[in-house]
C-alpha positions, 0 to 999 in steps of 0.5 A, a space after each residue: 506126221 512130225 518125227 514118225 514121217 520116214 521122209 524126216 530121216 532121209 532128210 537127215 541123213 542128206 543133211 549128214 552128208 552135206 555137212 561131212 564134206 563140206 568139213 572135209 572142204 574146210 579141213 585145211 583151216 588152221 587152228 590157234 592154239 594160243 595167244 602166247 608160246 607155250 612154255 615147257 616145265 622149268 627145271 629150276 628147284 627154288 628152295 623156300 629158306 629163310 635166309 634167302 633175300 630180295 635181290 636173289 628173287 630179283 636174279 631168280 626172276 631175271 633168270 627165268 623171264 630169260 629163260 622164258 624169251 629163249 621158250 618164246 624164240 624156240 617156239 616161234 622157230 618151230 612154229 616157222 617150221 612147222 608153217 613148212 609142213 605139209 598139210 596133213 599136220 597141224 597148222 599153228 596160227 598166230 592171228 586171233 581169228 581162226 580160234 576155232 575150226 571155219 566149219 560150224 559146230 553142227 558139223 560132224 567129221 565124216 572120215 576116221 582120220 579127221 576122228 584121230 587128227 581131232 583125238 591127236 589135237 585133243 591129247 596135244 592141247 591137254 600135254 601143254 595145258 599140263 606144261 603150263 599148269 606145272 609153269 603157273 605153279 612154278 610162278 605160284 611158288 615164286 610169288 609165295 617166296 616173294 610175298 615171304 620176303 615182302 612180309 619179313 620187310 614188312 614186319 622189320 619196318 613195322 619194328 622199326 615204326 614201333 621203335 620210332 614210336 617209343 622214341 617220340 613217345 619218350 620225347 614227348 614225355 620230355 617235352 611234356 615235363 619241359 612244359 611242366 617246368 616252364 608253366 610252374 614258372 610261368 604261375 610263380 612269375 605271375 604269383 610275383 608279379 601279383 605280389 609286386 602289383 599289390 605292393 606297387 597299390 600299398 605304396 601308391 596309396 601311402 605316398 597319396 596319403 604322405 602327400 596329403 600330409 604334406 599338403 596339409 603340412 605346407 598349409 599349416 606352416 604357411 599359416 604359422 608362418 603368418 602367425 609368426 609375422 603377426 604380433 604374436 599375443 602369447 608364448 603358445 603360438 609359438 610352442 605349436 609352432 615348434 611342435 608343427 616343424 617337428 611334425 614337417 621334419 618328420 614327415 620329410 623323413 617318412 618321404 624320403 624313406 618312401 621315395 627310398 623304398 619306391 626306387 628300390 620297388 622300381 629296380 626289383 620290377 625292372 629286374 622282374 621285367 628283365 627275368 621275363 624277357 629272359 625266359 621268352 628267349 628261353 622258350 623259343 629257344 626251347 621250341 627252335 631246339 625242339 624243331 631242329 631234332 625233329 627235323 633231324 629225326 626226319 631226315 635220319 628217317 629220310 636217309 635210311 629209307 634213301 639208303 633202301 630205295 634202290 634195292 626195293 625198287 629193284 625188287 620191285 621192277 622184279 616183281 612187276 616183270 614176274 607180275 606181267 609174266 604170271 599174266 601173260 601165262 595166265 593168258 595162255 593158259 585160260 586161251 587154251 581152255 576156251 579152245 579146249 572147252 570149245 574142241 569138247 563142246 564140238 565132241 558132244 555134239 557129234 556124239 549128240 549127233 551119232 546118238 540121233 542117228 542111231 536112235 533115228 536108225 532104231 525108230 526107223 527100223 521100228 517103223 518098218 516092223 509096225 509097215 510090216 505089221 500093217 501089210 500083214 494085216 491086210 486092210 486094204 491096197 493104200 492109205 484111203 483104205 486104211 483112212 476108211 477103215 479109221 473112220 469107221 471104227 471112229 463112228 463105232 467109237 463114237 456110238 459106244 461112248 454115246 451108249 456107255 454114257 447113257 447107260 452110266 446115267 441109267 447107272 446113276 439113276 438105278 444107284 440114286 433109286 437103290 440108295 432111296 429105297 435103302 433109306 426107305 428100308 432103313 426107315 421101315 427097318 427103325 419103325 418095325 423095330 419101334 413097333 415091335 418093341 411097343 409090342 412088347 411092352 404092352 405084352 408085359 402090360 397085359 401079363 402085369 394086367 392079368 396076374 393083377 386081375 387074378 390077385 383081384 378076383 381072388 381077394 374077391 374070394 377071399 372075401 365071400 368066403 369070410 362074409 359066408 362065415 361070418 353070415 353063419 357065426 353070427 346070430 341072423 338079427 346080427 348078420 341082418 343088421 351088419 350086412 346092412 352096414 356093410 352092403 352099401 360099402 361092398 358095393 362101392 368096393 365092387 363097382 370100383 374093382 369092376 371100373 378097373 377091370 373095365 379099364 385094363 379090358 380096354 387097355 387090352 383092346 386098345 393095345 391089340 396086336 391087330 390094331 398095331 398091324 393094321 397101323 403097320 401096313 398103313 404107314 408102310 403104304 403110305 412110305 411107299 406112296 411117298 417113295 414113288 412121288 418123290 421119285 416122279 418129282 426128282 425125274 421132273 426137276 422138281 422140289 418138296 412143297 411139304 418140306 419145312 424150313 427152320 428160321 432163328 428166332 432172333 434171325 439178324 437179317 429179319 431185325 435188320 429187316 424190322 429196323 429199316 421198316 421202322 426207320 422208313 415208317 419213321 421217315 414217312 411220318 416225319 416227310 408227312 410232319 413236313 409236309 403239313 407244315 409246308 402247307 400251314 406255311 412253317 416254311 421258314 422254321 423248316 428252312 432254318 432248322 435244315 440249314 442249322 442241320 447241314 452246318 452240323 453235318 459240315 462241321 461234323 464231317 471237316 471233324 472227321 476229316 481233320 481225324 482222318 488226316 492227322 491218324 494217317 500222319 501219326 501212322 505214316 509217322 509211327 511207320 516211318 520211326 518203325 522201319 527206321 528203328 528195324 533198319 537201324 536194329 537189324 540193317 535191313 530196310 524192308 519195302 513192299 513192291 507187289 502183293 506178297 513180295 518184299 524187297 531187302 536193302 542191306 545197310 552194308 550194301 556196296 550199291 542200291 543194286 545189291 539187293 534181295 527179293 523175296 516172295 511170301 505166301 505159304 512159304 518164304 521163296 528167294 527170287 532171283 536178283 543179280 546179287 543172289 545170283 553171287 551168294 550161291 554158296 550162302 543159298 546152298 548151305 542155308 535155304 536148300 540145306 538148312 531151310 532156314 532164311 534168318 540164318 541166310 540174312 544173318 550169313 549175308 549181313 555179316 558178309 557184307 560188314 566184313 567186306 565192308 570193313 576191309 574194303 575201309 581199312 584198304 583204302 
């Protein structure tokens, strides 16, 4: 019977009954309210001036985690106080267990005092949700005025970095023309030293020479001197000799110039050498220097931050202690709402429950107006009466359909003769009209017919009437002679109006207006002949045999047809052919010709395949570079998992997981994925709003790249 059984109702109302007592049992079950003491609103007014500093947040704050304590101690006395109470109060627990009533939800408060104990909570819990509403602003407002003067501390740090960057800048500048200083003089040392090393090769090369000179010098004064020891025959020996040491004390000379000009070459590369030890002293002094100031930059640096160290950590053991306060005030705050969510979600549901009953109530009142009608109407003692009767009816239900359904295909017949004949009428319409408009034409045949018969006959006249005359004007020898002449001519002129007249007579009779009667009533029998077989062989099931049936001339099936006819003929013959080679034993020709075609057919076939392999690796290839190339281009990499279905990976993604999954068909549908479940605002503005999925990608992408870039600028 399901919901209309009265019984289901009773049931329910037991079911009622048990579940208010067992709630007034279970009415002294405390309830938590929340977690933390519930703070009332502070009466502290903190101006947001621009003047104000990180130690006087630092009191503020120390002020209120003070003040916060005595809340927290005031509210754990009253709570001990209110443990005294009796037991018609509410009870406030500080155990993390009894959130909510020991009763199940599906229990419904059965007296009016548990109605306005509920509706007392209710309105409690939303006075301290509002307190502490009013205290997380208060705590909001102090974390903006600590933010305020974290971003003016920041900002005089970030004035003095750019200061501190000026100044190495300028360093750097400094140093950098230092360098250029030192590498100017680092190019005219080397060009000196270029300088000194080609004088060092002039002058090593003119003492080699001076040196052969001298060699060759001492040689030829040791040969003049062993002239001089021999018996000298003439007075010209003695003149070269002469003219020899003039040679030699010159030569002395020029050396001791040069041994002069050496020496000098080796003090000035000593003092070169010394000049160049000079400068690396220099140089390195240079870069000590230079390490030192930076060294004492840093720890100027170093001392400045020292000297702020303890008033930004004292900030910041302030801002913590706000921190954790804001926390353990959020706590309370989002406990509070779980409790209040839950108090309401029990609220609808006995208003659910109350709403049942009373449609239960109005169903039930429904079915004792429908029992009533029922008595009233007075079918029998009980339900088997009442069965009985059903049944009864049923069978009558049952025959009239059965009737109903074959007087429908009697319908049907009688509407497929109707339509028949209406075809038929049309038919017999069409011809009537063709006929009677053939009627009419040979009517007008026949009325052009008689008016030409009529011109005829009296041209005819016409005729005899001047033959008379001339007969009577002419002399009879004339008339005898002429009508001789013209007789044979008349004649002919005579028999053929007369072939004419007979023509047009018999046209007459051909087109008779019996004869198209007749043809008339002969095609109507004949319709209706054919009117009663097609009728008697569409009762039987069965088909025209007259009927015609049209086929192409060029029909594809029958060529197709005629080419594997001619191909198996062709086969015949050759398979004859091979036969009869067989038997005049060319077995050995048909075996070489058979393997030189397999051969052919393997090396065509290992062809086809190294085709195959090689187009499927330049598509795999080509599709490969084609989905690099769109991933690339538009950061979305597209797979297909299913038939009609595509997966999307954004190139920004935080996780493989972040995904989006579409569904394409006749339309584009978004699928359901944990990552389109977050981008409900995204979904709304441009699929359900705008119906526009490129625009829903480019909103994505572009979301992804920004928390990207700011989760990398972050870290």
């Amino acid at each position: 019977m399901g919901d209309k059984d009265p019984t289901t109702i009773i049931k329910m109302l037991n079911d009622l009954t048990s579940t208010s007592d067992n709630y007034r049992r279970n009415s002294n079950v405390s309830l938590r309210l929340s977690g933390t003491g519930i703070t009332p609103p502070l009466s502290m007014s903190w101006k947001n001036d621009d003047g104000l500093t990180g130690s006087s947040i630092s009191k503020k704050c120390n002020e209120f985690s003070r003040i916060h304590a005595t809340e927290e101690h005031i509210n754990s006395g009253v709570s001990h106080g209110e443990s005294e109470t009796p037991s018609k109060r509410i009870k406030l627990s500080e155990t993390r267990q009894s959130l909510s009533l020991s009763c199940n939800e599906t229990d419904v408060p059965g007296s009016p005092f548990e109605w306005r104990r509920l509706k007392g909570e209710i309105i409690s819990l939303r006075t301290r949700l509002s307190h502490q509403e009013t205290t997380i602003q208060q705590l909001h407002n102090i974390r903006k005025q600590i933010e305020e003067i974290f971003q003016k501390e920041k900002n005089m740090l970030e004035m003095q970095t750019t200061l501190d960057k000026q100044t190495i800048k300028q360093l750097e500048l400094r140093v950098e023309s230092a360098r250029n200083v030192a590498q100017e003089a680092r190019d005219s040392q080397t060009a000196v030293e270029n300088e000194m090393f080609q004088m060092k090769a002039k002058l090593e090369q003119k003492i080699v020479a001076l040196l052969e000179e001298n060699v060759k010098l001492t040689e030829h004064t040791t040969y003049a001197n062993v002239n001089d020891n021999a018996p000298s025959p003439n007075i010209n020996n003695q003149s070269e000799v002469s003219e020899v040491q003039e040679n030699l004390e010159k030569a002395q000379e020029r050396i001791n110039v040069l041994e002069s000009q050496l020496k000098d070459a080796h003090e000035l590369q000593q003092e070169f050498e010394l000049q160049k030890v000079e400068l690396q002293n220099a140089k390195i002094k240079i870069e000590k220097l230079e390490c030192e100031r930076a060294l004492w930059e840093e720890g100027k640096s170093l001392l400045s931050r020292a000297a702020r160290a303890n008033e930004l950590e004292k900030e910041l053991h302030a801002a913590r202690e706000t921190i954790g306060m804001m926390r353990e005030s959020i706590k309370g705050k989002l406990l509070i709402e779980e409790q209040m969510s839950n108090i309401m979600q029990r609220l609808k549901h006995t208003e659910m429950v109350e709403r049942q009953v009373a449609d239960l109530e109005v169903k039930n009142n429904e079915l004792m107006i429908k029992l009533g009608e029922y008595d009233a109407i007075g079918i029998g003692d009980g339900p088997s009466a009442l069965k009985k009767e059903i049944h009864r009816l049923q069978q009558a239900e049952a025959l009239l359909t059965a009737e109903e359904g074959e007087m429908c295909s009697r319908i049907d017949t009688l509407q497929r003769e109707n339509q028949t004949l209406q075809r038929n009428y049309e038919e017999t319409k069409t011809i009537a009209n063709e006929m009677t408009a053939s009627t009419e034409k040979l009517n007008k045949l026949v009325a052009r017919l008689q008016k030409k018969v009529l011109l005829v006959s009296r041209e005819r006249d016409s005729y005899r009437q001047q033959l008379d005359l001339y007969e009577k004007e002419m002399p009879a020898a004339d008339s005898n002679s002429i009508s001789n002449d013209r007789i044979p001519a008349l004649e002919r002129t005579l028999e053929s109006y007369r072939d004419l007249v007979s023509k047009l007579e018999a046209n007459l009779a051909a087109s008779d207006v019996v004869t198209s009667r007749e043809e008339y009533q002969k095609l109507r029998d004949e319709n209706e002949k054919l009117k009663a077989e097609l009728e008697h062989r569409i009762l039987k099931g069965d088909f025209n045999c007259n009927a015609r049936v049209l086929h192409f001339k060029m029909n594809p099936a029958a060529i197709a047809s005629q080419q594997n006819e001619d191909k198996m003929k062709a086969l015949y013959a050759e398979v004859e052919e091979l036969r009869s080679q067989i038997k005049l034993g060319n077995s050995e020709t048909f075996t070489g010709s058979s393997s030189v075609h397999a051969k052919e057919i393997a090396e065509l076939k290992q062809s086809h395949e190294i085709k195959i392999t090689r187009l499927k690796d330049a598509f795999k290839a080509s599709s490969q570079e084609y989905r690099q190339a769109c991933y690339q281009l538009f950061g979305w990499r597209v797979d297909r998992t299913k038939e009609g279905r595509y997966k999307l990976s954004s190139q920004y993604a935080d996780s493989p997981d972040d995904y989006l999954y579409f569904h394409v068909g006749d339309g584009v549908d978004l699928l359901e994925t944990p990552f389109s479940a977050t981008l409900g605002p995204l979904i709304e503005q441009h699929l359900q709003i705008q119906h526009s999925v490129p625009m829903f990608l480019n909103a994505v992408q572009s979301e992804l790249f920004i928390l990207q870039t700011t989760t990398n600028v972050m870290s």
